[in-house]
C-alpha positions as CSV (number, residue, x, y, z in Angstrom):
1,X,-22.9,139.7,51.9
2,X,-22.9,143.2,53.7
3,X,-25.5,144.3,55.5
4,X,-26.2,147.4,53.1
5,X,-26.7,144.5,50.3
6,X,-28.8,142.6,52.9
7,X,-31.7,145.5,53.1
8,X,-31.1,146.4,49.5
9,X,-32.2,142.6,48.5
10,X,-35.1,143.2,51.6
11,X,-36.6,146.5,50.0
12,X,-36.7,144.8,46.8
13,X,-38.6,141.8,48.3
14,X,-41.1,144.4,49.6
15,X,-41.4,146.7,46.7
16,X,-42.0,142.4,44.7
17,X,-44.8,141.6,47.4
18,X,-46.2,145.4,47.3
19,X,-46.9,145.1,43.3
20,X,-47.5,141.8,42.9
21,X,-50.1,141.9,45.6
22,X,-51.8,145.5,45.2
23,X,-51.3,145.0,41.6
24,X,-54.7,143.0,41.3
25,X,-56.1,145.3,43.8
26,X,-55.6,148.1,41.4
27,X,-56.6,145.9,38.3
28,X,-59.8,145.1,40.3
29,X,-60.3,148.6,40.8
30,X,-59.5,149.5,37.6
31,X,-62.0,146.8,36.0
32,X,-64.8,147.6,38.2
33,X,-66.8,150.3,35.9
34,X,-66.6,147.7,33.1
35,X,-67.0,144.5,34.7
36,X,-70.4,145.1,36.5
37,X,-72.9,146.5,34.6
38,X,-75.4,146.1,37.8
39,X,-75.1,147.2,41.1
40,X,-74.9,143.5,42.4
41,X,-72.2,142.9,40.4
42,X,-70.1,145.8,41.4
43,X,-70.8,144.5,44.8
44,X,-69.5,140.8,43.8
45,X,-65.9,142.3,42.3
46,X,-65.1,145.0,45.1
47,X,-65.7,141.8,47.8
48,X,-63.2,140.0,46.2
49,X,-60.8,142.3,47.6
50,X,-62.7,144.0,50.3
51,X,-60.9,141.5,53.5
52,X,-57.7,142.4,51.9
53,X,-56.9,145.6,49.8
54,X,-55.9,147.3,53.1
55,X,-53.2,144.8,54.3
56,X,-51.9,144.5,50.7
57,X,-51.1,148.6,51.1
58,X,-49.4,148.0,54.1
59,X,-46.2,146.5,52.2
60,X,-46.1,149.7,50.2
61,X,-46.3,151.4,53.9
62,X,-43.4,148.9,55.3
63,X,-41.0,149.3,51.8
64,X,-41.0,153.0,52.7
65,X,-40.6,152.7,55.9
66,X,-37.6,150.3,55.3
67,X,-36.1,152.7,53.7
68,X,-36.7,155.3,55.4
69,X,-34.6,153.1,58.0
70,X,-31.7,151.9,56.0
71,X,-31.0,154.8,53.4
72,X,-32.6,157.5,54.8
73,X,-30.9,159.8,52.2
74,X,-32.7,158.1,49.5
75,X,-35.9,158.5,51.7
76,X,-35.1,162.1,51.8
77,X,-34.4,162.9,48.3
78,X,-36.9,160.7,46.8
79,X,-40.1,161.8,48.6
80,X,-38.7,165.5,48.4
81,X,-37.8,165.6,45.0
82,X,-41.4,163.9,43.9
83,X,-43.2,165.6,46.5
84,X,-45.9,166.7,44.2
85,X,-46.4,162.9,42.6
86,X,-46.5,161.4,45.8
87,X,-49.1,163.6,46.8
88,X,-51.1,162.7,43.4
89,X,-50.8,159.3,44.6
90,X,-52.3,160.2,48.5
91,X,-55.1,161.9,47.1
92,X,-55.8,158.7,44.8
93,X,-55.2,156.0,47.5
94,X,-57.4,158.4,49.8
95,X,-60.1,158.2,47.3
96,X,-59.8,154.8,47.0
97,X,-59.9,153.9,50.8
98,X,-62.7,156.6,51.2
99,X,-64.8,154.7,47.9
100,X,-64.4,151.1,49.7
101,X,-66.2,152.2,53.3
102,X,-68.7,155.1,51.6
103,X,-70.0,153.4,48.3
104,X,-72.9,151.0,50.6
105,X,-73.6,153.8,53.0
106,X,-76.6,154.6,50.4
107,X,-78.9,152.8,48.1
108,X,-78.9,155.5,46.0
109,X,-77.8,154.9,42.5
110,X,-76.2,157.9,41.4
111,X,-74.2,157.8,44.7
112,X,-72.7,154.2,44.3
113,X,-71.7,155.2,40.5
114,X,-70.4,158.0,41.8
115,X,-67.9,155.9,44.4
116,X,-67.7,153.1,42.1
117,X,-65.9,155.4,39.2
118,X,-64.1,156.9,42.0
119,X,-62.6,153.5,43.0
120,X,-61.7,153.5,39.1
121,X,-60.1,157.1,39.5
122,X,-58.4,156.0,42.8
123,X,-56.8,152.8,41.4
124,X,-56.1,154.1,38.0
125,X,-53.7,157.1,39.5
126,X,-51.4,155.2,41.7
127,X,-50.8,152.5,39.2
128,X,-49.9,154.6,36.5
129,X,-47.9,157.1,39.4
130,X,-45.9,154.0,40.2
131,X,-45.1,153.2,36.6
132,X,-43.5,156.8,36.7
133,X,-41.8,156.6,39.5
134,X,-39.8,153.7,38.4
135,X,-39.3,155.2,35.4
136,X,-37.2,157.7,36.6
137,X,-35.4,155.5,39.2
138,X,-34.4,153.5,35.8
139,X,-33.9,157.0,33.8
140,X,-32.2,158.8,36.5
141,X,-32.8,162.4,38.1
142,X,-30.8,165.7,38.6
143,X,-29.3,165.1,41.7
144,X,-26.6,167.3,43.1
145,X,-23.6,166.8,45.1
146,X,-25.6,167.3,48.0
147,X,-28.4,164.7,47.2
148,X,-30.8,167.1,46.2
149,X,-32.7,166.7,43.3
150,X,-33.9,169.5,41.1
151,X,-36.1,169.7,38.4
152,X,-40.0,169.8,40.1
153,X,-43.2,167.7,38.9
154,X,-42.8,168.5,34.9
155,X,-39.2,166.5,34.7
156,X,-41.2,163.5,35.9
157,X,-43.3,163.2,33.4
158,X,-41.0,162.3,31.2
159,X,-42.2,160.0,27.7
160,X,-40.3,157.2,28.8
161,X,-41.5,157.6,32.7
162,X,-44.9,158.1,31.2
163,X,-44.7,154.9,29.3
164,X,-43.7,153.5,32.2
165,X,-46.8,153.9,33.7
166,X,-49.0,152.7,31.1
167,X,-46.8,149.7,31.7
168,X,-47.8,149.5,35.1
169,X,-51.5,149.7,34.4
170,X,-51.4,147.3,31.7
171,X,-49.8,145.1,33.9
172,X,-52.0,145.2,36.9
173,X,-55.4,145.1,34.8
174,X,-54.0,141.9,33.3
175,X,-53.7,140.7,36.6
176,X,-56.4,141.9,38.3
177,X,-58.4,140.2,35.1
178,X,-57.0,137.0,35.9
179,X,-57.6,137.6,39.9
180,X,-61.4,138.0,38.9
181,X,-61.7,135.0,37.0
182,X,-60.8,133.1,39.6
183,X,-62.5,134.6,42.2
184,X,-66.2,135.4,40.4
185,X,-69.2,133.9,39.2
186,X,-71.6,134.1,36.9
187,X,-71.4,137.0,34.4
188,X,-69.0,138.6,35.8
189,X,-66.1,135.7,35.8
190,X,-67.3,135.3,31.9
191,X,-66.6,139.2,31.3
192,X,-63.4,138.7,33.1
193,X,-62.2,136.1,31.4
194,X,-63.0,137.6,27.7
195,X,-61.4,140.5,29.4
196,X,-58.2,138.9,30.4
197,X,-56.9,137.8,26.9
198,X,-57.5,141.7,25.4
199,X,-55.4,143.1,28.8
200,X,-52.9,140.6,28.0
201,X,-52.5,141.5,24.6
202,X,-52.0,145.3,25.8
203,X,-49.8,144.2,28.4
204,X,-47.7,142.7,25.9
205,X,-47.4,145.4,23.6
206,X,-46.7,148.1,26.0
207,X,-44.3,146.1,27.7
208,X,-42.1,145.2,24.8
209,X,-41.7,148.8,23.8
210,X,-41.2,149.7,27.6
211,X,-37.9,147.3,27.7
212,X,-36.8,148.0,24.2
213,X,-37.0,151.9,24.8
214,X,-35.3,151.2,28.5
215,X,-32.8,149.2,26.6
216,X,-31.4,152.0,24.6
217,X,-32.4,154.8,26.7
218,X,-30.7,153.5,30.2
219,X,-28.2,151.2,31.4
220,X,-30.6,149.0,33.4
221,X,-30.1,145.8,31.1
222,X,-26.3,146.4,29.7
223,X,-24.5,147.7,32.3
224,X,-21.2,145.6,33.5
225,X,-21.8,143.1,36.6
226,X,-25.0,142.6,37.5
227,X,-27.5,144.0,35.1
228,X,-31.5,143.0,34.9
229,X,-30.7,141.4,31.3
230,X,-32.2,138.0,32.9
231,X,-35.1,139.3,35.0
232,X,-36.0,140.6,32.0
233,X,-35.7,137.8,30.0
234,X,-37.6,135.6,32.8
235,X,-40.6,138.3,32.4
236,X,-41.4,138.3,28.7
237,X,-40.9,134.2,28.9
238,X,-43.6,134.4,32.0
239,X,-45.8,137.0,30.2
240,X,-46.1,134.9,26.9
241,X,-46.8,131.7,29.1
242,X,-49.6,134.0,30.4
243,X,-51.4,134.8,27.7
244,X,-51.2,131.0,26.8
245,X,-53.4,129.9,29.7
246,X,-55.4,132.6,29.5
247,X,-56.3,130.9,26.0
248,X,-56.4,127.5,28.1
249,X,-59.2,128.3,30.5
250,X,-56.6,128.0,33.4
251,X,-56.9,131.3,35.1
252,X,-55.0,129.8,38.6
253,X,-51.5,129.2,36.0
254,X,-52.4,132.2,34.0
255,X,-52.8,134.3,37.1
256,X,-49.3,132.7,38.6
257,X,-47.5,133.3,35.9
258,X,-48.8,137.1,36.1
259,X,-47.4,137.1,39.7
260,X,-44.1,135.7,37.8
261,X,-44.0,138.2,35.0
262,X,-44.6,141.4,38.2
263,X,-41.5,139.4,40.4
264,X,-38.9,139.1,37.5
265,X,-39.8,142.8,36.2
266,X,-39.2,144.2,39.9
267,X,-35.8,142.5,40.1
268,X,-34.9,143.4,36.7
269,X,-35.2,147.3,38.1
270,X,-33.7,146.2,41.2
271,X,-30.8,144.4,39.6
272,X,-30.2,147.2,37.2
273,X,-29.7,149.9,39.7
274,X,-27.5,147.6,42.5
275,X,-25.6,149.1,44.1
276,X,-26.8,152.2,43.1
277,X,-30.5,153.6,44.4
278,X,-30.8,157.0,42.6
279,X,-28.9,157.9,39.3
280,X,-27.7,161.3,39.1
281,X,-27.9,162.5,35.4
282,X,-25.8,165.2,36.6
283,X,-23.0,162.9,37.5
284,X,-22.8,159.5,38.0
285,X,-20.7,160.3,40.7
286,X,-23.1,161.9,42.9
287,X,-25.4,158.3,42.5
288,X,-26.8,157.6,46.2
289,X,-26.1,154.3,46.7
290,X,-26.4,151.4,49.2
291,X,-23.2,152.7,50.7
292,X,-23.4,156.5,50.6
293,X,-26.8,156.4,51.5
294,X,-27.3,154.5,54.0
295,X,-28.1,154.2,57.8
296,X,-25.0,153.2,60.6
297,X,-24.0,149.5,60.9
298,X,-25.1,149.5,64.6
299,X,-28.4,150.3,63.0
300,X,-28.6,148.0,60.3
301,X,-27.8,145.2,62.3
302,X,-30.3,146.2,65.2
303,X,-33.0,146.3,62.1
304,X,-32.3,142.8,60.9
305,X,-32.5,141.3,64.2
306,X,-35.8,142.9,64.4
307,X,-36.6,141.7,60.7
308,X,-35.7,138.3,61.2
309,X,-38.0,138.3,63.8
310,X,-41.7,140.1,63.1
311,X,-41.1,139.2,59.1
312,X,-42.0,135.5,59.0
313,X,-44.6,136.3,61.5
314,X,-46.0,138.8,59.0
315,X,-45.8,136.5,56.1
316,X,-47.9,133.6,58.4
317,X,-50.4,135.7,59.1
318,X,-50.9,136.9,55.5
319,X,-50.7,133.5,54.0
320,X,-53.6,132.6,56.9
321,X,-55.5,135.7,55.6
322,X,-55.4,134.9,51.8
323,X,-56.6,131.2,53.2
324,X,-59.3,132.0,54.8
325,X,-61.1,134.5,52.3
326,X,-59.8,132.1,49.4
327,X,-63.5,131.3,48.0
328,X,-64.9,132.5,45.5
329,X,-67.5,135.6,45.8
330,X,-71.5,134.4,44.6
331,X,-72.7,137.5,45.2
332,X,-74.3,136.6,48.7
333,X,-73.1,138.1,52.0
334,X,-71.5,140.9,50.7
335,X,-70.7,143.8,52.8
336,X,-69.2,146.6,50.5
């Protein structure tokens, strides 16, 4: 294996970790307005993330700046191209991160309600901006012979991107659902669990169509070599076992197989574009790649020392941190 493969199989792993772990953040955001119908109860549900929504952003923070480092070309024509999306998606994060820290700085009613739907607003716009984003990386974009792509915002917001990311947010409010179930009590776990089986129906629905209308409408499942055919397979076979514990009561294998269903969809995208990063619908032939894209040797092999280093340290001290706030929230002690 070359070290271009190498950091293409390491972004994936990121881009896996980053929606499989701020995926419940943004379902738990997403669910908040609906879940607690009292301010307590708001309280109880943002808690359950409040120690970790921030370091589950940082992944999203280290994919880009892994690529950034290893196909900086990529880097350059991705966040150029969507400038305007990717600044949708600040101002929504922003919101976010602004709604955790303000929402308990008054007692006021109106002005929790007010930071509570934005916490919705704020979760709801980068899930769904993510769903478009991959998308187009599935669909392809105009991209030149000099890796520029053209075509602005509207292009984007294509159908099938858009479907995309109604994907995404069915997705993550399933999971978010299931997250909530198992770390709530009282009124809120029981809304969360009646909750989980209707998100899991939607997820299913939107999800089907998604890969049926990505099966015709790109190459990610049928082209030659290595295709995502089998993630996707491996997904739909995880989602249904989902939706069967949900039915069981056991939110900790429902909520699992969610992280399953979020893993084996990532690598299906992954495995569908390899070797390629960006499709041209110009040209196929002006694809950027893991080859054409990419940083020097000297420097990918100076980043993997440096990986193979801090990562596993980074990965201890996570698992530490999901230990330690790994109780469920009664609705006592809370800060936010």
């Amino acid at each position: 294996m070359d070290l271009n493969t190498l950091w293409f199989i390491l972004i994936t792993v990121l881009f896996t970790g980053f929606f499989v772990l701020e995926g419940f953040d943004y379902g738990v955001g997403i669910l908040l307005p609906f879940l607690g119908k009292k301010d307590e109860e708001r309280r109880m549900i943002i808690n359950t993330i409040g120690p970790i929504w921030d370091s589950n952003e940082v992944w999203m923070i280290t994919a880009g700046g892994a690529m950034f480092a290893a196909f900086p070309q990529v880097y350059a024509t991705l966040f150029s191209g969507a400038y305007l999306a990717l600044i949708l998606m600040l101002v929504g994060l922003i919101l976010r991160g602004v709604g955790f820290e303000f929402r308990s700085k008054s007692p006021d009613p109106k002005w929790r309600n007010t930071w509570d739907w934005l916490l919705f607003v704020g979760s709801l716009v980068p899930a769904l901006l993510w769903g478009v984003v991959v998308g187009n990386l599935m669909r392809g974009l105009a991209i030149d012979a000099r890796m520029i792509y053209w075509g602005g915002l509207l292009p984007l917001l294509n159908p099938f991107a858009l479907w995309g990311g109604l994907t995404f947010v069915a997705l993550f409010t399933m999971h978010g659902a299931n997250f909530l179930a198992l770390r709530t009590t009282g009124e809120v776990e029981k809304r969360a669990q009646a909750v989980a089986f209707r998100a899991w129906i939607a997820a299913v629905v939107v999800t089907v169509i998604f890969v049926v209308w990505a099966f015709f409408a790109t190459d990610i499942l049928t082209k030659p070599g290595i295709n995502g055919l089998i993630p996707a397979i491996l997904a739909a076979i995880a989602l249904l076992v989902a939706g069967y514990f949900v039915r069981q009561g056991r939110f900790g294998w429902a909520f699992g197989m969610g992280v399953l269903t979020i893993v084996f969809a990532t690598v299906m995208v992954f495995a569908g574009l390899y070797p390629r990063i960006l499709i041209s619908t110009l040209n196929p032939a002006y694809s950027l790649t893991i080859y054409n894209a990419s940083s020097s040797p000297y420097t990918l092999r100076v980043m993997t020392i440096v990986a193979a280093i801090f990562v596993p340290i980074v990965l201890a001290y996570l698992a530490w941190t999901y230990k330690v706030f790994s109780d469920r929230v009664t609705g006592k002690k809370m800060v936010y």
